[in-house]
C-alpha angles and dihedrals in degrees: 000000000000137000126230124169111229121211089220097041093044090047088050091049096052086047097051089045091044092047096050092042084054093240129156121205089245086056100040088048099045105124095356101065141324122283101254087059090056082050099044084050092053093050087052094246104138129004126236135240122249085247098056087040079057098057099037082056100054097040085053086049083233126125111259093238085069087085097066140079115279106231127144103265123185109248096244088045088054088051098049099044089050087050088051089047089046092053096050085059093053092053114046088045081058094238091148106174094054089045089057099055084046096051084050095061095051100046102075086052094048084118093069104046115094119238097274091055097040091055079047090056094046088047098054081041091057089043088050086056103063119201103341138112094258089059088064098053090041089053096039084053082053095052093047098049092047093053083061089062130041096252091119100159090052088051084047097058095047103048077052098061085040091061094041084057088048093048081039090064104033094257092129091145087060084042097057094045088064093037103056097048090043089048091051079045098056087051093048101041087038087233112176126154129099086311092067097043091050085046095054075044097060097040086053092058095036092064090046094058086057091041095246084139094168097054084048099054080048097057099039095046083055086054083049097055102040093059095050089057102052086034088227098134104205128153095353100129094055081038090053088040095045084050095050086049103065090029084065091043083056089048094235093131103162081065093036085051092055104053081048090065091035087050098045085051097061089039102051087043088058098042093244106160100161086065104036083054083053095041090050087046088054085049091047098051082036096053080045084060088057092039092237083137100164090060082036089069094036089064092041092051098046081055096048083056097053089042096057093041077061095045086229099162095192093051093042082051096044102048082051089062095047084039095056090039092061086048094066095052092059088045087237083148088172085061100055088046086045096053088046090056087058097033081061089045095056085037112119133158094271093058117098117262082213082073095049091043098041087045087047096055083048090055089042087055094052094041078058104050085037072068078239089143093174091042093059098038096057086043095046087047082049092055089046091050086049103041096042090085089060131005121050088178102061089042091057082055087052097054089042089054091043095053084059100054086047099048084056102056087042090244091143097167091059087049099049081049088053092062099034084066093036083058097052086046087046090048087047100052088053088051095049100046077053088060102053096044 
């Protein structure tokens, strides 16, 4: 005797309750979602979360239950199916601590949920698990469970949070593997919906990551408009920011420019802080582009604020390098000095030492147009110390910059020293490009 909750059922229901409680859409969807979304529920279109069933039930004065099937189900069964509802809710609303007592509760009893609620439960379990390994296995257990029922939009979102992990971590091979077959599944299956928007979505920053920027700009303006049909704004502003971003790698800025604004609007309506810093930071390093360097800083340091009122550390760190970058440009050489100072400040064991070394060879450069020869040599050595763990290519940067400094100060054997050293980077980056074909 299982429960499964139906579209077309669930979409009747909400109609017969709205109707008896004299409700229009207009009126059922004020402050929760648009209209069309209450339509595109009653036809049986898309499927709602727990968290918007819980609203609509409560603006309809209704239990929630009242949306379901009415089937005789055994007490226990009813309980453990409303703790897993109500961890789903958890969940999805990302309060974690509650979620995690709940899914307690549940796991000694997986044996008796059916397959849909046990992909629901794998899926809450992957969720709870951030950003690890174990995250990946729990979600791919959800994903398998889901394709042996008919709960395609569920399968949907969690093959969804198991990509964003993959991209997360680099793994964009893995990710494309899932991508590609859910995307031919979505146009079989005529999936739409917020799913389909996050998984355009997806497809759009996977190709990014590879720099296959057009195929980016194709897939997110699909997510664009998308949304923009079914009027269910979701993700647009990383979908606008993901868009500017590979508008400015293709140098078309005016463009670029544009998603930036339409990005920073659906991020600061939604009190996003997190994205419209990144999205300041993206303008910032865009206006650089276009050296208009002084709106350049004004950007970077609207983002170095918004990251500080969220205590981020790697985007504080970050906006003090482009910051500083767009310093140097104006040959405002206190200010750079004055960044690293506080760059050093915000600096703690979980930063990225890229950051430190990338920022060092920018204060080396400014110690070497200051005419500061011995500054910037012993910042330049401390780059190299730093960056020799992890980036070949930047120390080969750094040696190139040293034998410079050298050269000008006619010390020749440092600088034969210098390329000696640049050669046996260079060698090693050929072996180890060997290595990974």
């Amino acid at each position: 005797m299982e429960r499964v909750v139906k579209i077309n059922y669930l979409g009747t229901k909400l109609k017969q309750i709205r109707t008896k409680k004299k409700l229009t859409q207009s009126e059922l969807a004020k402050g929760i979602v648009n209209r069309s979304y209450i339509s595109q529920i009653e036809k049986g279109s898309v499927q709602p979360s727990f968290k918007l069933l819980k609203k609509f039930s409560e603006r309809l004065n209704c239990d929630i239950n009242d949306f379901f099937e009415e089937r005789e189900t055994p007490s226990y069964k009813l309980d453990l199916q409303k703790t897993l509802s109500s961890l789903e809710y958890l969940v999805v609303n990302e309060d974690l601590e509650e979620a995690k007592i709940e899914l307690n509760e549940i796991e000694p009893s997986i044996a008796k949920l059916n397959l849909s609620e046990q992909a629901l439960y794998y899926f809450c379990k992957g969720k709870l698990e951030g950003q690890e390994d174990s995250a990946i296995d729990y979600l791919r257990m959800s994903c398998e469970l889901y394709s042996q029922t008919k709960m395609r939009d569920e399968r949907l979102r969690s093959i969804n949070h198991l990509v964003n992990i993959l991209i997360e971590k680099n793994r964009i091979h893995e990710a494309f593997e899932i991508l590609d077959n859910a995307y031919d599944e979505s146009i079989f299956y005529r999936i739409n919906g917020i799913e389909k928007i996050s998984l355009l979505t997806n497809l759009g920053i996977a190709h990014a990551k590879l720099g296959e920027y057009y195929s980016a700009i194709r897939f997110l303006k699909q997510a664009i408009s998308t949304s923009n049909k079914s009027n269910v704004y979701y993700l647009t502003g990383r979908a606008y920011m993901v868009l500017g971003l590979c508008q400015r790698r293709i140098a078309n800025y005016e463009k670029a420019i544009n998603s930036y604004n339409k990005a920073l609007l659906f991020f600061k309506g939604s009190d996003d802080v997190l994205n419209t810093a990144g999205t300041y930071t993206n303008l910032g390093i865009l206006k650089r582009f276009q050296s208009d360097f002084t709106e350049s800083l004004i950007h970077l340091k609207k983002a170095n604020q918004l990251y500080g009122e969220i205590k981020d550390d790697k985007g504080i760190l970050n906006s003090y390098y482009e910051m500083a970058l767009s310093s140097l440009h104006l040959k405002k050489y206190s200010n750079i000095h004055s960044l690293y100072s506080d760059f050093i400040e915000h600096f703690c064991p979980s930063a990225s030492n890229i950051i430190h070394a990338k920022f060092l060879v920018l204060l080396g450069d400014t110690f070497y147009e200051e005419k500061k020869e011995i500054d910037a040599i012993n910042v330049y050595r401390k780059a190299l110390i730093i960056s020799n763990e992890f980036s070949l290519p930047l120390q080969r940067e750094i040696l190139i910059r040293l034998s410079k400094v050298y050269s000008d100060l006619n010390d020749f054997e440092s600088v034969l020293k210098c390329w000696k050293n640049f050669k046996q980077k260079s060698t090693e980056s050929i072996d180890s490009e060997i290595d990974l074909s």
